[in-house]
N, C-alpha and C positions, 0 to 999 in steps of 0.2 A: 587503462581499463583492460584486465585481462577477457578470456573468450568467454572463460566460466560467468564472469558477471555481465557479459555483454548477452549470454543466453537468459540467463537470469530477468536480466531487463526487457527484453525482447518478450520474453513467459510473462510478465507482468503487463505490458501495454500490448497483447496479440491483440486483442478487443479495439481498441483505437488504430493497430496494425491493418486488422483485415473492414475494418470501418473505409479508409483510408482508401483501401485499393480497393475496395467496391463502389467510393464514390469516386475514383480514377477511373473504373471502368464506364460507370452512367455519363462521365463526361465526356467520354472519346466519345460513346453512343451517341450522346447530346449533339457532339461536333458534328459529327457525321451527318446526324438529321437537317442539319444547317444548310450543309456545304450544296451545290446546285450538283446534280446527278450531269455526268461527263460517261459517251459511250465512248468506246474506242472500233473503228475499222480499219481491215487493211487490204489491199490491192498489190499485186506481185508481178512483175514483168521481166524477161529473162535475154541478156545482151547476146543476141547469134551474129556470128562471121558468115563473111557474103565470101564463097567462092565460087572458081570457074569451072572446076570440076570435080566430081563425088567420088577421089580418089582418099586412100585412107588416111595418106600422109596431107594432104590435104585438111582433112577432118582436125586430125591433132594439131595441126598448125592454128586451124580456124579458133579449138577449142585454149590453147594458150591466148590467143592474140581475144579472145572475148574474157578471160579473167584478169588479163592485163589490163582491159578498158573499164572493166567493169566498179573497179575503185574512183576512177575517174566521174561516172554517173552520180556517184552516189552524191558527189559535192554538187553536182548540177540538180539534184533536189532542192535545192535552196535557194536557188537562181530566185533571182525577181520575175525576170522574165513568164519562168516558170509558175508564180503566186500569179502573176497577172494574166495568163490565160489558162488556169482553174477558174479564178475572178468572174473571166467573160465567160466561158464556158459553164457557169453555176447560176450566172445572174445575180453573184452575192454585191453586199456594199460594203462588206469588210474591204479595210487596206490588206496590199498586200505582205505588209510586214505579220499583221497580226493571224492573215492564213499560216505562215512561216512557222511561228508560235505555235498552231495547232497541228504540223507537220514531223513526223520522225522516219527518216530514211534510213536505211541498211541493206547490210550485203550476207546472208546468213553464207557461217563460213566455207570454204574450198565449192561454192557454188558461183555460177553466172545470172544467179537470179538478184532482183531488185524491189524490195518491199518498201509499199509506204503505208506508216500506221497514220492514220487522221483520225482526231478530236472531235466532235462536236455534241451539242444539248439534246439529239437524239441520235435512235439509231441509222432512220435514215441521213440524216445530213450528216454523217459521220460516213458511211457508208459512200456517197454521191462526193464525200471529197477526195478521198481517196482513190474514187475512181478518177475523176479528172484530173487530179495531181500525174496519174500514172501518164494520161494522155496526153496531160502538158510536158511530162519530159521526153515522152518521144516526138512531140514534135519537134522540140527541140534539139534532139538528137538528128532528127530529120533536116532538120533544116542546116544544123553544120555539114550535113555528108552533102547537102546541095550546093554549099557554098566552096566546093572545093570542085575538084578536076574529077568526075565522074563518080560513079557511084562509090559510097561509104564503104569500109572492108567491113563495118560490124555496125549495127540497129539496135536499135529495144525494141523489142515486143512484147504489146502489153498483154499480162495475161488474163487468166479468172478473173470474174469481177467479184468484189469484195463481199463477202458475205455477212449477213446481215446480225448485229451483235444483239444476243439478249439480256444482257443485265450491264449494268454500267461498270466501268473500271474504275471511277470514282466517284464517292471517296470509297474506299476500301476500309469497310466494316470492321469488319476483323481486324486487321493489323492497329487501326483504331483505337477499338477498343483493348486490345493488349500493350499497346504502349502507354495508354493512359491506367490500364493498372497497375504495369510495372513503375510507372513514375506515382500511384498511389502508396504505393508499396516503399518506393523508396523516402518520399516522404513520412512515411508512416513511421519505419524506422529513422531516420533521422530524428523527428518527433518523440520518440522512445527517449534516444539516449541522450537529445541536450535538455529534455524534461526533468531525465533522471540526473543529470548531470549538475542542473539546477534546483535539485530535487536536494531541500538538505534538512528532511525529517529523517528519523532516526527508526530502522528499517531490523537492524541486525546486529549482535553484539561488536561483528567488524566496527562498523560507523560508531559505535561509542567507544571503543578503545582506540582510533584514528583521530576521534575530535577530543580528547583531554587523557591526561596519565595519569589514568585508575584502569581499574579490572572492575568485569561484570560478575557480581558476585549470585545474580540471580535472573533466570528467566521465567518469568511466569507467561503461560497459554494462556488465550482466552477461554473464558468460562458462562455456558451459555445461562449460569444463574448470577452471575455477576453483572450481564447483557442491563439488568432492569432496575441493578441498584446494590447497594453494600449489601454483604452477608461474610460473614463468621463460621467457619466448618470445624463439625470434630477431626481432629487428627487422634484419636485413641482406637478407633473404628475405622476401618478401611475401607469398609462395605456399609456405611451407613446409611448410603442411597443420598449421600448431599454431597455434590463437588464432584468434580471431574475426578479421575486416577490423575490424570495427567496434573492440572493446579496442584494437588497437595502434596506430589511427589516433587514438584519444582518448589514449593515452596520448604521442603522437606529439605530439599539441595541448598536453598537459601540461608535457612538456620546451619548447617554444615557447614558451608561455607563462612560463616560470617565465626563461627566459632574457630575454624583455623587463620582468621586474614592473620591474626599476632598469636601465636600459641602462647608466648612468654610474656604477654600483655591484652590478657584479652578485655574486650571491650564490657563494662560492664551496664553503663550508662550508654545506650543507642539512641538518636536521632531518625527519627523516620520523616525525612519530607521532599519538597519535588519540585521542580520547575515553577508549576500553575498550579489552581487546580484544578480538579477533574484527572487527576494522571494517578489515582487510585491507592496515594499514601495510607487512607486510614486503613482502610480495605486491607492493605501492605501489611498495616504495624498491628490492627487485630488479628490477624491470620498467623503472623510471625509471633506472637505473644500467646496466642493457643497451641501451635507449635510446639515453642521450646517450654510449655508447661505442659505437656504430654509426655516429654521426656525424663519427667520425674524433679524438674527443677522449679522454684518459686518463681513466679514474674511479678511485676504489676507493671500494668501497661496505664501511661498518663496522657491525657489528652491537654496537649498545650496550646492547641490553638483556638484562643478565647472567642477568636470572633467567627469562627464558623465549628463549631463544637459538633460534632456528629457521635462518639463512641459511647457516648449514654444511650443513646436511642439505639443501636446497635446490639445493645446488651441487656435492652430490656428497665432502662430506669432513665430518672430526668437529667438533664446537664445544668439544668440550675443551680445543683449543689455541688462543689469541686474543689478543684486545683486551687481558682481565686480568693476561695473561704477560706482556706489552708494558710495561705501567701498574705492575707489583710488579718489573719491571726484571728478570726470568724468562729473558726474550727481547726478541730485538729485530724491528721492524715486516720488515724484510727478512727474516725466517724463516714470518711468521705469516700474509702479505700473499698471496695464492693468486692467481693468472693464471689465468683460468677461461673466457677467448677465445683464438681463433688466431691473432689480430692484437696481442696484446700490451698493449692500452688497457682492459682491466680484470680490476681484481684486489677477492678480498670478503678480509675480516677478519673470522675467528667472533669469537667471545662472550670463550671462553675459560672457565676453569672459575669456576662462581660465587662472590664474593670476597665477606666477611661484612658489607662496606662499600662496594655498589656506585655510590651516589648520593656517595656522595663521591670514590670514584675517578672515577667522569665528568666531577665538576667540578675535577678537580685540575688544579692549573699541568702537568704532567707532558699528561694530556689535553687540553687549549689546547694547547701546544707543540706537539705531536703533529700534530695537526689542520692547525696554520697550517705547519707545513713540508710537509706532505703535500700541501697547496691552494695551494703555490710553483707545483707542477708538475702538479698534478690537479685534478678535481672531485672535492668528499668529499662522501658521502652518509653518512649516520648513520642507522642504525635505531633508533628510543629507544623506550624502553618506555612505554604510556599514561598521558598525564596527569594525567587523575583516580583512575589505580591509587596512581602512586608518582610522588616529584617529578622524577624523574631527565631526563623530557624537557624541563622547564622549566629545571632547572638547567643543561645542554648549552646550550638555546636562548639563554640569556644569554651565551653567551660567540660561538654560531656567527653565521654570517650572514645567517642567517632560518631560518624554520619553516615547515615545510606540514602543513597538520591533516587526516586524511582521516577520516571520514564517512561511516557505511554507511545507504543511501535506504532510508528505513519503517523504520529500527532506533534508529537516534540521535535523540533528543531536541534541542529547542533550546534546551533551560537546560541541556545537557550541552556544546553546541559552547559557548555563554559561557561555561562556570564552567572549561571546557581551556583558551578563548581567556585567559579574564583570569590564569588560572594562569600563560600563556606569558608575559600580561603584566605581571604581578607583579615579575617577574625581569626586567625592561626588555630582555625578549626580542622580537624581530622579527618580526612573524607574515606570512610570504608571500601567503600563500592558502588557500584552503579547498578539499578535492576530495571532490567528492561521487562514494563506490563504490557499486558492484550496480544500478545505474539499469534499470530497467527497459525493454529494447529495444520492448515493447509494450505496450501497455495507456494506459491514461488518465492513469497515474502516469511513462509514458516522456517522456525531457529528452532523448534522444539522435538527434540525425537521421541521422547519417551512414553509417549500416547502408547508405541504403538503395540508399547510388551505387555499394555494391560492386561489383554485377555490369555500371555502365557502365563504370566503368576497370577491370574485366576483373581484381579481386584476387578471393581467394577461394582457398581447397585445390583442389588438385590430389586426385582418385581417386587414383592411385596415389604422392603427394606424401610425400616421405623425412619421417620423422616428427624431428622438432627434436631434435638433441642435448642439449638441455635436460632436455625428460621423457625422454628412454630414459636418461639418468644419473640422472633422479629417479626413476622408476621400477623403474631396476634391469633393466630387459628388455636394456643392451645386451650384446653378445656377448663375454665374455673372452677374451682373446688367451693364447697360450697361455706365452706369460713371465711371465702373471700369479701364478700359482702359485708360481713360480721368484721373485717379487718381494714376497709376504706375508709379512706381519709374523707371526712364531709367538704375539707374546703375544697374549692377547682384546684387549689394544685399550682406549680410552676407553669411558664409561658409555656415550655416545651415538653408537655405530658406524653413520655415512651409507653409502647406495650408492655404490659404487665410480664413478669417472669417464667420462665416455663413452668408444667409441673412438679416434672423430672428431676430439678434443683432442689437441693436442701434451703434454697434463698439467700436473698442478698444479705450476708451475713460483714461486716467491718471486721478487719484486725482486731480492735479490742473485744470482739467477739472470740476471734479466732484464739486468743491469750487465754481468755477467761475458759473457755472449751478445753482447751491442753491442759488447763490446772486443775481442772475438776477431773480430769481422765490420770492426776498425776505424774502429765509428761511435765515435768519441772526441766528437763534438758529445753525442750523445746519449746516455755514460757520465758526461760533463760535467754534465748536466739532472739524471743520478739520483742524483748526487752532492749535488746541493743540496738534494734532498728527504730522501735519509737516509744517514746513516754508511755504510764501508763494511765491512760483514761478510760473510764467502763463508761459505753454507749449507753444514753437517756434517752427512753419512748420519745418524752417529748419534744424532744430537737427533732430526733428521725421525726417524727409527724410534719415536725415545722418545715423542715426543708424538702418531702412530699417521699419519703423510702420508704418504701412497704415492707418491712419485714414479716418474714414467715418460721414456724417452728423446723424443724430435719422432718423427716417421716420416721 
């Protein structure tokens, strides 16, 4: 792990980092409140030479032969003898090993002096040992100079008496509580990086080009209208006031992308699906199919995943009616195929009603057909259901013309993008790219830069900017016309009754609408085109009734 990602990681857990060492520092505190209050005093007495006369040579001679003796003392601080008349001299009942223990003798240096620091639970008894310690060594001293042949050449004399200590020396607060934040600290980082270490969601395009060989063909930001549930943005408006700059310019990069992975084979038939769900596929393949049909090119985007069918409701009509009806020969794609722009180049296909064999209907000859007549004259997106739910996106991916696997940053694992990728590739399916969702616009975790040129090329909502036909159809806020009424179906309807269509739409118009419109304007080139993509069947009121499609006239 180089430094850059060791800072990285670090920017990401500081919050558990400085948790960590603040409760490293409450615990030293803690200890310390614990531990029993220790004073310290001490007492000093200084080795003089005895001589005969107060000559100078003399003096120097006395003051060599007292720092010569004077190391010798310091060992006779520890004498027993010496514990045992402080002992008497105290009136204490400690042994005299354990006064020993609360004793520290020394010689501070190039001096003839002799200090003893002494312990005790106050300040006086700390104080009162240190005194008699000092007096037990000179007697002691006293008494060797007696047991020899006259008087001693050198003494101890005790000095000052110890003074008295006001605050305890242990435990020491402060060093306390700094070692115990430093050891917060250091576990905190520790914590960081075997977290992250063990950490194996999927963070950053690094981590998914590390864990399988593909390229990320897309990042998409988080988007805080996306925060509450699917939505649909115009990309023909820049400024429409729905979607971040940032989302549609990454999703902008995405369509780019996906159009050079093969320039000499481009993908015509795309796969849109994902690990789980909840990792924001549909969301992925509507966004990408409004996209590359703002570029002036046909799409129709299909929703394949029978058992959890959302792209009807997203668009403003029921999934009851779909892909299924198509595939059991129900209906045909010209009735099912919805026109859901005002330029004519894209149409979605629901679900249709869940069929009790839907992994097998997506892999049937009937859906290949389907697909490759559609991809004469369009791009076909495919919504598929999750690969490690159920096999039905692998299955598709084998027949289409690649896959793109999306990817939610800090939710997906990366034994999860392998065990999708090799599923796709099981089935000697084609895997496009990788697109990593919810990227985080800030933070230590954010892969996204291009937020930040918004405001030099001047993109960005409008204060008063007309909100997207998209959400006020998915929302339901837009305003009914008043033929509406006059144009409702009496029965309830499908299980899954969507909100009504925007204004702003010409309506949900079918392909063999769309045929029949070109031939009455005598674009016969372009009845020609919709010819090759499907039979030609003219749309009957009463089927659209039967299956709950509201149609509406153009304005």
């Amino acid at each position: 792990m180089d430094m850059q990602r060791v800072v990285r990681v670090l920017r990401a857990y500081w919050k558990a980092i400085v948790a960590l060492t603040v409760v490293g520092g409450l615990a030293g505190l803690g200890w310390s409140a614990l531990q029993p209050r220790v004073y310290t005093a001490d007492a000093s007495g200084y080795v003089a030479a005895m001589s005969s006369d107060n000559s100078t040579g003399a003096a120097l001679a006395g003051d060599q032969l007292a720092l010569s003796k004077v190391k010798s003392f310091i060992d006779m601080g520890y004498w027993r003898s010496v514990a045992e008349a402080a002992k008497e001299d105290l009136g204490l009942s400690d042994s005299p090993e354990s006064l020993v223990q609360r004793i520290q003798v020394s010689n501070p240096v190039d001096t003839v002096n002799v200090r003893v620091d002494a312990a005790g639970p106050t300040p006086e008894a700390a104080r009162d040992l240190a005194e008699a310690w000092i007096r037990g060594m000179t007697k002691q001293v006293d008494g060797l100079n007696s047991a020899g042949s006259g008087q001693g050449a050198v003494r101890l004399v005790a000095g000052d008496s110890a003074r008295l200590p006001t605050s305890p020396s242990s435990p020491n607060v402060r060093l306390n509580v700094a070692i115990g934040a430093i050891a917060g600290a250091i576990l905190g980082v520790v914590f960081a990086l075997v977290r992250r270490a063990f950490d194996r969601r999927l963070r950053a395009a690094r981590d998914i080009t590390e864990a399988v060989d593909t390229s990320v063909v897309g990042v998409l930001p988080v988007d805080k209208e996306l925060a509450s549930g699917r939505a649909v943005f115009s990309f023909d408006d820049i400024k429409d006031g729905r979607g971040s700059f940032a989302h549609k310019e990454a999703m902008r990069e995405l369509r780019t992308n996906l159009q050079y992975v093969d320039v000499d084979h481009p993908a015509k038939v795309i796969v849109i699906t994902s690990p789980l769900p909840g990792d924001g596929k549909s969301t992925t393949a509507a966004n990408l199919a409004v996209s590359i049909a703002a570029t002036g090119r046909s799409v129709i985007l299909i929703d394949a995943d029978m058992r959890r069918p959302v792209l009807g409701g997203m668009f403003g009509f029921s999934d009851d009616v779909g892909l299924s009806d198509v595939l059991a020969g129900r209906a045909q794609i010209e009735q099912v195929a919805h026109q859901v722009d005002e330029h004519g180049r894209l149409f979605v296909v629901a679900a249709g009603r869940t069929p009790p064999n839907p992994t097998e209907m997506v892999g049937s000859q009937r859906m290949q057909q389907l697909a490759r007549r559609l991809s004469d004259d369009m791009i076909v997106v495919i919504d598929s259901p999750p690969t490690l739910a159920v096999a039905d996106a692998a299955v598709i991916a084998s027949w289409a013309d690649g896959a793109v696997l999306v990817v939610t940053a800090g939710r997906t694992t990366d034994d999860m993008l392998v065990r999708a990728s090799d599923n796709i590739g099981k089935t000697r399916g084609r895997l496009l790219g990788v697109v990593l969702n919810r990227v985080p616009l800030r933070g230590v975790d954010s892969s996204y830069y291009g937020s930040q040129y918004a405001g030099y090329y001047g993109y960005g909502a409008a204060s008063g900017a007309r909100r997207s036909w998209w959400r006020r159809g998915w929302f339901g806020s837009a305003k009914r016309r008043p033929d509406d009424d006059a144009e409702a179906v009496a029965d309830p309807g499908p299980r899954r009754r969507a909100a009504l269509p925007p204004d702003n739409v010409s309506g949900l118009r079918t392909l063999s609408q769309r045929r029949t419109a070109g031939g009455q304007s005598g674009d016969t080139t372009g009845e020609d085109r919709e010819s090759a993509v499907v039979a030609t069947k003219p749309a009957v009121s009463a089927q659209e009734a039967a299956v709950g499609v509201r149609r509406r006239r153009r304005p």
